[in-house]
GUVEXDREN-219938 format. One record per residue (C-alpha): residue in three letters; x, y, z. Coordinates in steps of 0.5 Angstrom, whole numbers, padded with zeros to 4 digits, always signed. Layout:
// residues N
ALAXYZ
...
***
This chain:
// residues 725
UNK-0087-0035-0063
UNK-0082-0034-0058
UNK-0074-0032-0062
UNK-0068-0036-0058
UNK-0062-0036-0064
UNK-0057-0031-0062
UNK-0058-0023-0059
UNK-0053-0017-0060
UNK-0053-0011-0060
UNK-0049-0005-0060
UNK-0051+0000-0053
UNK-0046+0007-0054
UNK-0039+0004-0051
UNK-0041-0003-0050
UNK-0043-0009-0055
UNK-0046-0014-0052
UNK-0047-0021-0054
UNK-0053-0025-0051
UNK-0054-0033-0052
UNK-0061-0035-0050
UNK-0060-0043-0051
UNK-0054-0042-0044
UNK-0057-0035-0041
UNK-0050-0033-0043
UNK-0048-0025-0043
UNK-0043-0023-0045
UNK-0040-0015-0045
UNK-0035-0012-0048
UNK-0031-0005-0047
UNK-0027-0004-0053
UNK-0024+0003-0051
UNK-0022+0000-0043
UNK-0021-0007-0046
UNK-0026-0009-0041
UNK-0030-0015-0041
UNK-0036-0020-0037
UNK-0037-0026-0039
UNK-0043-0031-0036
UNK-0050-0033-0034
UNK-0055-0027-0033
UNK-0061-0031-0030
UNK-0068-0028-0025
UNK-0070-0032-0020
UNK-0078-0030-0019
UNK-0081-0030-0013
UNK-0089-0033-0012
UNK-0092-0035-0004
UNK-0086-0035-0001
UNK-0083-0040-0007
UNK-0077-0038-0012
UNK-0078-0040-0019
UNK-0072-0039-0024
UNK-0075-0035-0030
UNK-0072-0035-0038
UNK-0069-0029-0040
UNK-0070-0029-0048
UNK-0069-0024-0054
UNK-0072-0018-0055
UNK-0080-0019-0058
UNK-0082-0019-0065
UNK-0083-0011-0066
UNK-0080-0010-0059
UNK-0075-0005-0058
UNK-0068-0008-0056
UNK-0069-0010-0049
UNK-0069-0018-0047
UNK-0076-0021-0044
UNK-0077-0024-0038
UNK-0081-0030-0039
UNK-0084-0033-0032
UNK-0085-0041-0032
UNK-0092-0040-0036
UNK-0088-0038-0042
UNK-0091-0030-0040
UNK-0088-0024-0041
UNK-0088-0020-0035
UNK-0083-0016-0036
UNK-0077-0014-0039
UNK-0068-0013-0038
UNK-0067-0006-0041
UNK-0060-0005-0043
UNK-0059+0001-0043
UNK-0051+0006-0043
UNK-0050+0013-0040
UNK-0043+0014-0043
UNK-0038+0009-0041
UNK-0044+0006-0035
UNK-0048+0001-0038
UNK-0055-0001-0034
UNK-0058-0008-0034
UNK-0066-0006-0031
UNK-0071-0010-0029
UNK-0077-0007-0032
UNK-0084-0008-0029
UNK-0089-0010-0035
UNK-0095-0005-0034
UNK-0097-0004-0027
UNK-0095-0012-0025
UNK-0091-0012-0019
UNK-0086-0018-0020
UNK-0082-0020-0014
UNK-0075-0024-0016
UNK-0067-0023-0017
UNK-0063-0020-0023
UNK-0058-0024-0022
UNK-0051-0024-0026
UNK-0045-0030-0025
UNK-0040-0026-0029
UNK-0033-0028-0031
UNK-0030-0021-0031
UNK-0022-0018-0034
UNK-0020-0011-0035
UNK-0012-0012-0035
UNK-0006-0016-0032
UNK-0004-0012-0027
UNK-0010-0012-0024
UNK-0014-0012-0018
UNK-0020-0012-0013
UNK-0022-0006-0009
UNK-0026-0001-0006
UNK-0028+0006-0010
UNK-0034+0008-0006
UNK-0032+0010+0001
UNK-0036+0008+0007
UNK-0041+0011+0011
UNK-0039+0017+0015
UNK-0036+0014+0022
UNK-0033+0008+0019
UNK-0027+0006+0023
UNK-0024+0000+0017
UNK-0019+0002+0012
UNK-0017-0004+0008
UNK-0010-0006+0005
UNK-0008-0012+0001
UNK-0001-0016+0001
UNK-0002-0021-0005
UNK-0009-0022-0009
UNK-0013-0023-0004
UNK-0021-0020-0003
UNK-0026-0017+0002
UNK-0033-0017+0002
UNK-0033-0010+0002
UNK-0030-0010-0006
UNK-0034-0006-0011
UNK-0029-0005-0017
UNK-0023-0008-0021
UNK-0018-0003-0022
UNK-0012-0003-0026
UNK-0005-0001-0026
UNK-0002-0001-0032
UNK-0008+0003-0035
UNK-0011+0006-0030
UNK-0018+0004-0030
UNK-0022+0003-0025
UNK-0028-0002-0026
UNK-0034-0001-0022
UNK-0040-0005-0020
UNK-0046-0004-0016
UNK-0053-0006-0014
UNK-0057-0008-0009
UNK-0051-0014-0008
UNK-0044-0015-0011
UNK-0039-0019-0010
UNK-0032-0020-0012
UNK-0026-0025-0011
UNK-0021-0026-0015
UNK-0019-0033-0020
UNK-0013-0032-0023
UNK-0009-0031-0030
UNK-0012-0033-0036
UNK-0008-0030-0042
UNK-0005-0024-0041
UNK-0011-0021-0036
UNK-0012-0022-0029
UNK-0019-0026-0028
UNK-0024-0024-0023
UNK-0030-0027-0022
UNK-0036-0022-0021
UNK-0044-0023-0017
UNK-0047-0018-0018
UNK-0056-0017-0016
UNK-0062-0012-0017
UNK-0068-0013-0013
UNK-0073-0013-0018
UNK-0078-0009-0013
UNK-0074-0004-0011
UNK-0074+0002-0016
UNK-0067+0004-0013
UNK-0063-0003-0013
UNK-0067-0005-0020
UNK-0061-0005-0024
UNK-0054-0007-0024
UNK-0049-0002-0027
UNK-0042-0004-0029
UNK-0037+0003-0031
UNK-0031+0003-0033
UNK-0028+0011-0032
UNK-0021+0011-0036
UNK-0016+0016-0032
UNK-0018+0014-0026
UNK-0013+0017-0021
UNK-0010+0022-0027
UNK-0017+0025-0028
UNK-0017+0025-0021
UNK-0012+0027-0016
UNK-0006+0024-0019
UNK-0005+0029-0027
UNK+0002+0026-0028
UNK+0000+0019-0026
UNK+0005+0014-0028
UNK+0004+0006-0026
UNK+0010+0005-0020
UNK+0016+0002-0024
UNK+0018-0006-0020
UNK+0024-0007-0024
UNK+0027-0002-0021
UNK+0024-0003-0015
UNK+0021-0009-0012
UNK+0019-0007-0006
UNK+0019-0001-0002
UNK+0026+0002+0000
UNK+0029+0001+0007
UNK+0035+0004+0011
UNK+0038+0008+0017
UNK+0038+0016+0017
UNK+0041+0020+0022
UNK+0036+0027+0022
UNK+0032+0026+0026
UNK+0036+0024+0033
UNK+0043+0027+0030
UNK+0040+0033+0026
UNK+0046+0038+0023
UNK+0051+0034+0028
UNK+0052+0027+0024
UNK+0058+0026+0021
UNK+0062+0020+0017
UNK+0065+0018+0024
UNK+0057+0018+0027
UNK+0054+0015+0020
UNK+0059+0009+0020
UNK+0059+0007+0028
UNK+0052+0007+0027
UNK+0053+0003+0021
UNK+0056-0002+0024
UNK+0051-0003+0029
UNK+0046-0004+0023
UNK+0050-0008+0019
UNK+0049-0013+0026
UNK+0042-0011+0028
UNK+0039-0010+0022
UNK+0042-0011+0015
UNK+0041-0019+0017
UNK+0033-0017+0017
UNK+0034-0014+0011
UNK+0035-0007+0012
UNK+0039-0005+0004
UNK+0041+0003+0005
UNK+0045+0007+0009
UNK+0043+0015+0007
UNK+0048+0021+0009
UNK+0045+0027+0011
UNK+0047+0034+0012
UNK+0054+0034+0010
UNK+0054+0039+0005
UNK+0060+0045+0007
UNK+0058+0050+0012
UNK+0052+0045+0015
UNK+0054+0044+0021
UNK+0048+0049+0024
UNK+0041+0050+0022
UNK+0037+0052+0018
UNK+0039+0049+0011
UNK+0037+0055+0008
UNK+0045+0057+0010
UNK+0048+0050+0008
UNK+0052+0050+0002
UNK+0048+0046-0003
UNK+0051+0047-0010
UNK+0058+0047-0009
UNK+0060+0039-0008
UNK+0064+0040-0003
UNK+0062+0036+0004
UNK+0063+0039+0011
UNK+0071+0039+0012
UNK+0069+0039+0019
UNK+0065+0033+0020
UNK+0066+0029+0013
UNK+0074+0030+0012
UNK+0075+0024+0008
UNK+0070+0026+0002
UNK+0064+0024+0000
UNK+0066+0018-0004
UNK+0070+0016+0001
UNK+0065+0014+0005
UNK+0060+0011+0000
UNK+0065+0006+0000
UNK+0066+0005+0006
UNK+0058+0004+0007
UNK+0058-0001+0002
UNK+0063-0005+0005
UNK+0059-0006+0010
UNK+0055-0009+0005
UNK+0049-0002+0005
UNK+0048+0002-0001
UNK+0049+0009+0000
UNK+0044+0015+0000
UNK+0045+0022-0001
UNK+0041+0028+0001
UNK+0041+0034-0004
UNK+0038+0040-0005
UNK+0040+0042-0011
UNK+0035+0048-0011
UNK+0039+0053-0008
UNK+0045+0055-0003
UNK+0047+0058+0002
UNK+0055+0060-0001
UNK+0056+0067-0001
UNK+0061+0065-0006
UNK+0057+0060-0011
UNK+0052+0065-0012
UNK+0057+0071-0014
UNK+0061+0067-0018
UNK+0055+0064-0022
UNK+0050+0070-0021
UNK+0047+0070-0027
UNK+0044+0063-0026
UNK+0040+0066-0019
UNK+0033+0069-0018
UNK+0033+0076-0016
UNK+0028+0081-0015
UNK+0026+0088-0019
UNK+0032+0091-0015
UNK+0037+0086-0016
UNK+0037+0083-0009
UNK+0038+0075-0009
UNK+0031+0072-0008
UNK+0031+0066-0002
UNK+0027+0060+0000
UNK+0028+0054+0004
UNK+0033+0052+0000
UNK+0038+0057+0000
UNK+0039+0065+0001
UNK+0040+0065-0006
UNK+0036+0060-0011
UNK+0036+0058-0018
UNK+0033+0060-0024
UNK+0030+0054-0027
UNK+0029+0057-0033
UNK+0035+0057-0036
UNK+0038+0051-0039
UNK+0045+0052-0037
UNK+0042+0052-0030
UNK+0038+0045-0031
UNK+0044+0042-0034
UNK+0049+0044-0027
UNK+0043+0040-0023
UNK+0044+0034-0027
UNK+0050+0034-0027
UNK+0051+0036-0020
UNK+0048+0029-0019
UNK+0052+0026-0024
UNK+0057+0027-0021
UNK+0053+0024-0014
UNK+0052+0018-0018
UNK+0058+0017-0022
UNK+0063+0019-0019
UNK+0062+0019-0012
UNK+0058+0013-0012
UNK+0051+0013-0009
UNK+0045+0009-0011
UNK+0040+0013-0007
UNK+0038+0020-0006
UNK+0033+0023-0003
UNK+0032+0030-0007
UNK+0029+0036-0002
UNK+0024+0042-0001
UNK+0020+0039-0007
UNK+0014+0041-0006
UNK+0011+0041+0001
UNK+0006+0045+0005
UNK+0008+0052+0003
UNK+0011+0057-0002
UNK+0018+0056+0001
UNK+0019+0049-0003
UNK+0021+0049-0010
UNK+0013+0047-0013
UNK+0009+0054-0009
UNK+0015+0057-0009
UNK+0016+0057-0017
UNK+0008+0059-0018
UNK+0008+0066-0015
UNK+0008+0072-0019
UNK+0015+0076-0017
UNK+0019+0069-0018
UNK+0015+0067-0025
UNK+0017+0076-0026
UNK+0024+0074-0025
UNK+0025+0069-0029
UNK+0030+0069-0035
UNK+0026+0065-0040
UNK+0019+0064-0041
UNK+0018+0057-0038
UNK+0011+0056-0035
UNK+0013+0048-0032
UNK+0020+0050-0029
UNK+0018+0044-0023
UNK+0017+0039-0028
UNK+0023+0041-0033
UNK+0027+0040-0025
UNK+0024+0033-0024
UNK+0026+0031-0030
UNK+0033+0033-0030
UNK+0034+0029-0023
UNK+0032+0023-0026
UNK+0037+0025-0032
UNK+0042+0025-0027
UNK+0042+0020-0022
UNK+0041+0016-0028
UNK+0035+0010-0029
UNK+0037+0005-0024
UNK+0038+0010-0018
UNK+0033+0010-0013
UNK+0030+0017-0012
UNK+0026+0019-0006
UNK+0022+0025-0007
UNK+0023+0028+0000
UNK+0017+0033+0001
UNK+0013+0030-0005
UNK+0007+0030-0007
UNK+0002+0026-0012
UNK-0001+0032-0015
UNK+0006+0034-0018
UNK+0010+0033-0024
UNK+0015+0029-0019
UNK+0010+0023-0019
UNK+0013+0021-0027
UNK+0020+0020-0024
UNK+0020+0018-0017
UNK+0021+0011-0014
UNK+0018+0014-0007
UNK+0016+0020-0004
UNK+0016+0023+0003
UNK+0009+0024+0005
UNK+0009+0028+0010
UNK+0013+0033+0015
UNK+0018+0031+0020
UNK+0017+0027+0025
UNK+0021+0031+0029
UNK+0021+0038+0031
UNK+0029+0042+0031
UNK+0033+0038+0035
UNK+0027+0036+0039
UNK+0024+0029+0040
UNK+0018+0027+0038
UNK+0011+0028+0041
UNK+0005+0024+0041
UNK+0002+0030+0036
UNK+0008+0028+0032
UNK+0006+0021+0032
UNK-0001+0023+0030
UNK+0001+0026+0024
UNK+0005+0021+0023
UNK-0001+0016+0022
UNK-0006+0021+0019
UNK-0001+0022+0013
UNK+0000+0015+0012
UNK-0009+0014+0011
UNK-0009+0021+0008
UNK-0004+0018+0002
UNK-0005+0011+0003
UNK-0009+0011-0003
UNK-0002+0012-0008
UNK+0002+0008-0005
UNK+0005+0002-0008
UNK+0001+0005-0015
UNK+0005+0010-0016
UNK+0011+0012-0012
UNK+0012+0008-0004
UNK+0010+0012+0001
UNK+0014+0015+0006
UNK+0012+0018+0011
UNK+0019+0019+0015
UNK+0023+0015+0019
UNK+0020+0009+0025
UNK+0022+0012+0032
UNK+0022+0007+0037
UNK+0027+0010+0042
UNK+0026+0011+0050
UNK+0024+0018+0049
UNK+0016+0015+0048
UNK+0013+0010+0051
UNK+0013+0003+0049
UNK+0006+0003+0047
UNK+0007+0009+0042
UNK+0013+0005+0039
UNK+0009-0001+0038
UNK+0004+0004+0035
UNK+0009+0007+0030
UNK+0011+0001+0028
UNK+0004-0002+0026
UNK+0003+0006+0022
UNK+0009+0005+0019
UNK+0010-0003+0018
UNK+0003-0005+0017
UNK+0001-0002+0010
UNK+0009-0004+0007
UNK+0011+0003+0007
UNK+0018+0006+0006
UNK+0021+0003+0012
UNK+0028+0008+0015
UNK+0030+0008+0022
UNK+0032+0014+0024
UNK+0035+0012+0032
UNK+0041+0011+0035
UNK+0042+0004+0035
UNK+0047+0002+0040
UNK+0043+0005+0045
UNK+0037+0002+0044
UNK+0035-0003+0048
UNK+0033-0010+0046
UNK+0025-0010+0046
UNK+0026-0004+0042
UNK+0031-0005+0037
UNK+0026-0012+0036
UNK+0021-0007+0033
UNK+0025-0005+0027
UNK+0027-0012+0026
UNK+0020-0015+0026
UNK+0018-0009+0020
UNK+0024-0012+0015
UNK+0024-0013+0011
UNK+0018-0009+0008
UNK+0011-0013+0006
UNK+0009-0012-0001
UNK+0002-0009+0001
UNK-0002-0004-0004
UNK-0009-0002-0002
UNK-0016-0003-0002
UNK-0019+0004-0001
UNK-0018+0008-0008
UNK-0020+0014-0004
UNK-0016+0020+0000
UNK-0019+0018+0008
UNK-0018+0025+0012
UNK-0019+0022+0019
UNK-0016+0018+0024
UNK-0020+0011+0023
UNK-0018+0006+0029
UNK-0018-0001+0025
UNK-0013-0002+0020
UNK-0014-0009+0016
UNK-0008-0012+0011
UNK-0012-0017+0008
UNK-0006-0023+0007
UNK-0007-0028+0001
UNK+0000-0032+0000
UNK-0001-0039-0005
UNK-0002-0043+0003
UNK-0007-0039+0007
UNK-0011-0033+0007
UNK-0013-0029+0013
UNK-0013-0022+0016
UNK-0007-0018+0020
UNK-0011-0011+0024
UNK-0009-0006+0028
UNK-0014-0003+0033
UNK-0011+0004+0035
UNK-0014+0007+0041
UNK-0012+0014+0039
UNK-0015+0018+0045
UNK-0009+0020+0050
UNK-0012+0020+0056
UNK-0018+0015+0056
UNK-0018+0007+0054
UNK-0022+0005+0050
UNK-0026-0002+0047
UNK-0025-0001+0040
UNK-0027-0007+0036
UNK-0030-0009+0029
UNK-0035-0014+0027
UNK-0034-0019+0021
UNK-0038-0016+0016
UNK-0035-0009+0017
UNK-0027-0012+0015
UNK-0031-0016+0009
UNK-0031-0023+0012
UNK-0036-0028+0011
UNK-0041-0026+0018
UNK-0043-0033+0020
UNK-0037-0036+0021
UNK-0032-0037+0026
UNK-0025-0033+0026
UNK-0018-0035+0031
UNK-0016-0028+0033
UNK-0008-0028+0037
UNK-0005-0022+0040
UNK+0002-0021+0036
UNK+0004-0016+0042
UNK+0002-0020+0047
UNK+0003-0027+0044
UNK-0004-0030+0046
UNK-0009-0034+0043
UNK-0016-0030+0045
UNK-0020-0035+0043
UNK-0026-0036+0036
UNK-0030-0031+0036
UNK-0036-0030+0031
UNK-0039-0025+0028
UNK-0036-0020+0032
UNK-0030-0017+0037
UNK-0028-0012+0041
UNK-0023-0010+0047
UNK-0020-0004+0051
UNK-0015-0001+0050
UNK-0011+0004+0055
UNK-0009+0011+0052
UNK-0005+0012+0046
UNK-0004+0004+0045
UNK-0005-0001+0040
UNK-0007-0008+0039
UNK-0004-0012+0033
UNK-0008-0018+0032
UNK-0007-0024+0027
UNK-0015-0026+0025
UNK-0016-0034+0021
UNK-0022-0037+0019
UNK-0022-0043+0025
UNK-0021-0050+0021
UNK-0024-0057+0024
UNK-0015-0060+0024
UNK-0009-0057+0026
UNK-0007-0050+0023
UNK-0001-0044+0022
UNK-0004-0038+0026
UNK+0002-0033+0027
UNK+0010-0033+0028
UNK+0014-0028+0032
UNK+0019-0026+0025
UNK+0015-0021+0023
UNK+0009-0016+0023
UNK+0006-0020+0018
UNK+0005-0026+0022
UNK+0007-0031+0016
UNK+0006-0026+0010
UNK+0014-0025+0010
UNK+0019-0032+0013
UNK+0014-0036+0012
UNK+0015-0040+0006
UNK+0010-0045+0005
UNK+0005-0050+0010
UNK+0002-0056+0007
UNK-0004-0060+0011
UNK-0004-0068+0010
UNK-0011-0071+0012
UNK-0009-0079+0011
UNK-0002-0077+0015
UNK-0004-0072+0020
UNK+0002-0068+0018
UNK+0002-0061+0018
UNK+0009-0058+0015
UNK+0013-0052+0011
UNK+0018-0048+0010
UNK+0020-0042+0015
UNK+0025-0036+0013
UNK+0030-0036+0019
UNK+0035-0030+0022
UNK+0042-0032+0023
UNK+0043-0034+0030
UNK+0036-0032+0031
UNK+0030-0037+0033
UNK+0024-0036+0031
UNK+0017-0039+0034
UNK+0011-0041+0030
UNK+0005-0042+0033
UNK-0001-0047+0031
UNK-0007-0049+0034
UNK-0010-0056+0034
UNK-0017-0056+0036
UNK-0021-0062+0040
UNK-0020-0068+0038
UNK-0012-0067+0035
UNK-0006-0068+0040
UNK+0001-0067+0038
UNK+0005-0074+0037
UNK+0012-0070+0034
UNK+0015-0065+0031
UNK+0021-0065+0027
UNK+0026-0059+0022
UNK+0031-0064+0020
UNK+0037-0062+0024
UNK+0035-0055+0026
UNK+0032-0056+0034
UNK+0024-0055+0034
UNK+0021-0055+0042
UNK+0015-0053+0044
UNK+0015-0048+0049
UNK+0011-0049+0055
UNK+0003-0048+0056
UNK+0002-0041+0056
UNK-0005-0044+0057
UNK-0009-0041+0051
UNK-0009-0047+0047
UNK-0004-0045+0043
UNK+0001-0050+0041
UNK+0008-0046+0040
UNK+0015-0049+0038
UNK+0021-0045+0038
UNK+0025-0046+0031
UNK+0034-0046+0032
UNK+0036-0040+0027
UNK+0043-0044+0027
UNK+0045-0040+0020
UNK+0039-0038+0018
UNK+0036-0038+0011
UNK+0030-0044+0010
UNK+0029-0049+0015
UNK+0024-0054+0013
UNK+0019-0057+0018
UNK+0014-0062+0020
UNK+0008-0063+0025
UNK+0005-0070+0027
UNK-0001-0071+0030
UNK-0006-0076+0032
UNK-0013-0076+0034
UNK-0015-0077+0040
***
């Protein structure tokens, strides 16, 4: 006789839990505090029908594998749970030499921790041109894992199908729910495999991982810096004419900080290695009113200010004559030099690790500044401080024994600026100890050359720094992958790329250009990038190449949809570059809006797939929505985004044929929203309390565009009528 009661047993790491009466599986992962909950069932497969099989505990005398009994009351064979480690497999196993077509099948209600989310850890096939990102809980097709920040654990499924969507809240865990299949014929998909792997990043690529802090940081930082159009030439006269041009242009968008660079004594010309970092006197020439004088002035403004700091080395003469005895030198006495000064610290002594911090003390407390960007961390050689310190002749002319001295640095800057400080590390790197202290780093190098604007191999680099890095960003640190230049110096098409390199994955967004120069068109762009989308991304893994598709899957309380960049990257040939659905992880049978951001155009529905040309070096931004059978939200022109930032709220009314929501808007700046109503909807009224909503001309697309007034700005309320025709 066949038992029923309870099964459970304990499989290495994994106790599992399975009740007959229901086909109910439930597993858990004590040490990762994973857990899956939910009906695991086989579906068999005899003359082209589908019979649903009974799963029961093990036999009398059987070993502890559950039966699969088909609808006979036979046993043809066997789930054999069995653990490798933390990996846990569910294997359909063939009793003898019968061949039993069906499905494993496990509907689970799976958790790991609160800070959690879906994505994916497995990297695609060679050729893949699709990268995901996310702004809120949103899923894709193309998701095999669960990952949690807090704990930095990764939670991964596989078979011959998996499927991930996120539920919500229960408790204190995010909850996921998990579909996970085996083909019961195919010796390769025969199992379903669930696998915690604690220390994901850290055990990875990331030793001093450390869960980004969002109190101290909600959301990545933005601002203006003068390097990259000013170099060494900017000093309180030119930072505050372009503050006051970005208190007008930008700060109502939601630019936050304005950061001096360049100001230390003797920093009028290159390289830094000569400027006068260390000695706390600001370039009388260019910074005569002092350096606290002028963060006052740029929070009158209504900015924090930000401070650029070297406080490895200097360039003074003096300094080093007067405190010789913290600096390296060589066997023969002679000072040893790096990129930050003729003259470099030795960390290993106390003494010295106490001035850098009270150097920034001092930044912090007395002169006020509430953003630094620290330099010459660890960059690309030994000329930056992390390579510098492991070479032989430096550790050789070190005072003290001091096998971390990097570490011991980073941590005195923390010390020093103080807990609600932002620190960005500029040059910084994930694999070092500055992740443990760091709000947001620096990913790659200038997207400049000296006193040169940008080429378009500076722009390329600028994007493949930001896929190479993408992974870290908003897990632990905000990227930076240096300022967003969109000045006449480039085409209008490379600015528009830039925006979307830098804009799309929400990171750390810094102008850099000469704004009372920059014509409106241009200037719009930075306007359309604040402030920053919170966004984290889906690919867990380093990507090495250039891809063409960049996908932010949006998901806000009101809808769900996609915002893509197509990049067509060639310099000298257009290109059609597209997707199909299933490849950016939508349901392939359905039927999609696409809307050209750049160009304000509905380019139709599409189905299945998409494509376009692309001219040489020129993008596409594309805003992609599941086609609905009533009128819908598809795009405004407030942000990149198209609605995952200034759009509040939107509300469908079937009984009243009404359409309404909430819009953020610009003080004096109108903002268009547009809709879609298919066949059988008309348009009968649209209202905004006070505020003035117009429809705009058919631009004949068969999108339904309405200008909503800014008059004060802040939240406008708005509603659309429609009546069926």
């Amino acid at each position: 006789m066949v038992k029923s009661k309870n099964f459970s047993a304990r499989f290495g790491e994994w106790s599992l839990r399975f009740n007959p009466a229901v086909s109910v599986l439930d597993c858990r992962h004590g040490a990762s505090g994973a857990r899956l909950t939910g009906r695991l069932s086989f579906e068999g497969i005899r003359d082209g029908k589908t019979f649903h099989w009974r799963i029961l505990p093990p036999l009398e005398g059987d070993a502890l594998r559950l039966a699969l009994m088909d609808p006979s009351g036979d046993c043809q064979g066997y789930v054999v749970p069995y653990c490798d480690g933390g990996r846990l497999s569910l294997t359909v196993a063939q009793r003898a030499h019968q061949r039993n077509p069906g499905r494993l099948i496990y509907d689970a209600c799976a958790s790991l921790g609160r800070r959690s989310f879906a994505c994916r850890a497995t990297p695609p096939p060679a050729g893949s041109q699709v990268v995901q990102m996310a702004s809120g809980p949103a899923d894709s097709a193309l998701n095999d894992s669960i990952f949690d920040i807090a704990c930095d654990c990764l939670l991964s499924f596989s078979g011959s199908e998996a499927a991930l969507q996120t539920t919500g809240i229960a408790g204190d865990k995010q909850q996921f729910y998990a579909r996970i299949e085996a083909d019961a014929e195919d010796s390769a998909r025969a199992s379903i495999t669930i696998e915690p792997a604690k220390d994901y990043y850290r055990s990875r690529w990331i030793p001093w991982y450390k869960p980004i802090d969002r109190t101290r940081l909600p959301s990545p930082p933005t601002g203006w810096m003068s390097w990259n159009v000013y170099f060494d030439q900017a000093g309180e006269s030119e930072n505050l004419a372009e503050a006051r041009a970005g208190a007008k242009y930008l700060k109502p968008y939601g630019m936050e900080i304005w950061s001096i660079e360049s100001w230390q004594d003797n920093s009028g010309v290159q390289p830094v290695r000569d400027f006068h970092n260390l000695t706390m006197e600001p370039f009388a020439e260019q910074f005569p009113s002092g350096m606290k004088w002028l963060a006052d002035q740029i929070r009158k403004l209504g900015f924090k200010p930000g401070i650029w700091a070297v406080p490895y080395g200097t360039g003074s003469r003096e300094f080093y004559e007067s405190h010789k005895a913290w600096f390296l030198r060589d066997p023969d006495g002679a000072p040893i030099g790096n990129w930050s000064g003729r003259y470099v610290l030795d960390p290993s002594q106390p003494a010295v690790r106490a001035f850098m911090r009270e150097s920034l003390r001092t930044m912090r407390r007395d002169w006020g500044y509430e953003f630094f960007k620290i330099d010459g961390m660890s960059g690309k050689s030994p000329s930056y401080s992390a390579h510098f310190y492991e070479l032989p002749s430096v550790r050789a002319a070190f005072k003290n024994k001091c096998p971390n001295p990097f570490e011991l640095c980073a941590r005195e800057f923390r010390k020093g600026i103080g807990p609600d400080a932002i620190l960005l590390a500029c040059q910084g790197h994930y694999s070092g100890p500055e992740v443990a202290v760091s709000d947001a780093a620096r990913i790659g190098a200038d997207i400049v050359g000296i006193k040169r604007d940008p080429t378009w191999h500076n722009y390329l680099d600028q994007a493949l720094t930001t896929l190479t890095q993408l992974f870290a960003h908003n897990i632990v640190w905000h990227n930076d992958p240096d300022t967003l230049l969109v000045g006449k110096f480039t085409e209008m098409s490379v600015a528009r790329i830039a925006t979307a390199v830098v804009g799309l994955p929400g990171q750390v967004m810094f102008a850099g250009d000469k704004l009372a120069e920059l014509p409106p068109e241009r200037m719009w762009l930075l306007q359309r990038c604040l402030p920053v989308c919170d966004a984290h991304p889906l690919d867990l893994f380093p990507i090495y190449e250039l891809r063409s598709v960049w996908d932010l899957k949006i998901n806000r309380p009101f809808g769900q949809w996609d915002v893509i960049s197509l990049f067509n990257f060639d310099d000298k040939e257009k290109r059609r570059i597209g997707f199909g659905m299933r490849d950016i992880g939508l349901d392939p049978g359905g039927q999609y809006l696409i809307y050209d951001y750049w160009n304000g155009r509905l380019l139709g529905s599409f189905a299945e797939s998409f494509s376009m040309e692309l001219a040489p070096k020129s993008n596409a931004l594309l805003a992609v929505h599941a086609a609905l059978d009533r009128p819908q939200f598809i795009s405004t022109d407030r942000h990149i985004t198209q609605g995952g930032v200034g759009i509040r709220n939107v509300e469908w009314d079937a009984d009243a044929l009404k359409l309404s929501g909430e819009a953020e808007l610009v003080k004096g700046e109108a903002t268009t929203l547009t809709f879609f109503a298919p066949d059988g909807f008309r348009l009968r009224e649209a209202r905004a309390g006070r505020r003035k909503i117009v429809p705009e001309p058919d631009a004949g697309d068969g999108a339904l565009r309405l200008k909503l007034g800014g008059g004060a700005g802040g939240i406008a309320a708005w509603s659309l009528r429609f009546a069926k025709t």
